[in-house]
N, C-alpha and C positions, 0 to 999 in steps of 0.2 A: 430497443429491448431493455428490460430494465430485470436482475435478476438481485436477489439476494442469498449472500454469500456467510453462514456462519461461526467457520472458525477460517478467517480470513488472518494469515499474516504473513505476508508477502516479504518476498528478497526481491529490494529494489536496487535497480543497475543504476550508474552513474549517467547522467545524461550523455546523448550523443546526439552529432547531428546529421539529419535523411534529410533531404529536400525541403532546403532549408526551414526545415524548423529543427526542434530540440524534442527527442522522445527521450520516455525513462518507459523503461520496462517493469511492470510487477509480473513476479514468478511466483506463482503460488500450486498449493494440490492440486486446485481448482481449474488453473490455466495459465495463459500467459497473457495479460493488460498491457497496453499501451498510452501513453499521456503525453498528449503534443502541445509542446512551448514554440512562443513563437524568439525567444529568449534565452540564455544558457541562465541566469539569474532568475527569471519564471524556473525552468526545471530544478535550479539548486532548492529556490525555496520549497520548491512542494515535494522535493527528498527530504529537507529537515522536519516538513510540518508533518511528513506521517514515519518520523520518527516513532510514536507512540506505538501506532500500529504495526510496525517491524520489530518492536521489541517483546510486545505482549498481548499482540491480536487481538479482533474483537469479529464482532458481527457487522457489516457494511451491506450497504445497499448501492448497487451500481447501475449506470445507465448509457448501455454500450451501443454504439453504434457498428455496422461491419467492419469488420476485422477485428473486432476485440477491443475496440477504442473507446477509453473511457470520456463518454462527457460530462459526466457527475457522478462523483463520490460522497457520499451519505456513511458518516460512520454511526451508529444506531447503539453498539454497545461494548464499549473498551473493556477485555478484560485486563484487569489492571491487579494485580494480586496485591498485598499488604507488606510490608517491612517485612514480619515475621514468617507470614509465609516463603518468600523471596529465601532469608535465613536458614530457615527451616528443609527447603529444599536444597540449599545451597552443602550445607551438612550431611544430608542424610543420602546423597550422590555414591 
């Protein structure tokens, strides 16, 4: 099943280990993902590498298999705000 998801920005959990493999959980509005390593060093990486997208969302395109398991993540569009705006918001709180 393959869905896409447009103000995706997920709070990811630190890896754990199920049956031996390594999951990380993404929690979002949306739902709750799953991402299986077979590595605790696979799951570190792919927590740093969607740093982006934890920070400042975007639109992703996902392609789940049952139980909510991701087996491809497609990020389509980072919203990525500017210095100023970042600033701007940071102030006016």
């Amino acid at each position: 099943m393959e869905i896409i998801v447009e103000k995706f920005k997920p709070k990811i959990t630190r890896p754990f280990k199920r049956k031996n493999e390594y999951w990380v959980k993404l929690i979002d509005e949306s739902g709750e993902y799953i991402m299986k390593f077979k590595s605790p060093l696979e799951a570190e990486d792919a927590v740093y590498g969607l740093l982006d997208l934890q920070v400042y969302g975007g639109k992703v395109r996902l392609k789940l298999r049952e139980g909510n398991v991701i087996e491809d993540i497609e990020i389509l569009e980072l919203y990525k705000p500017s210095a100023k705006e970042l600033v701007d918001e940071y102030f006016t709180d």
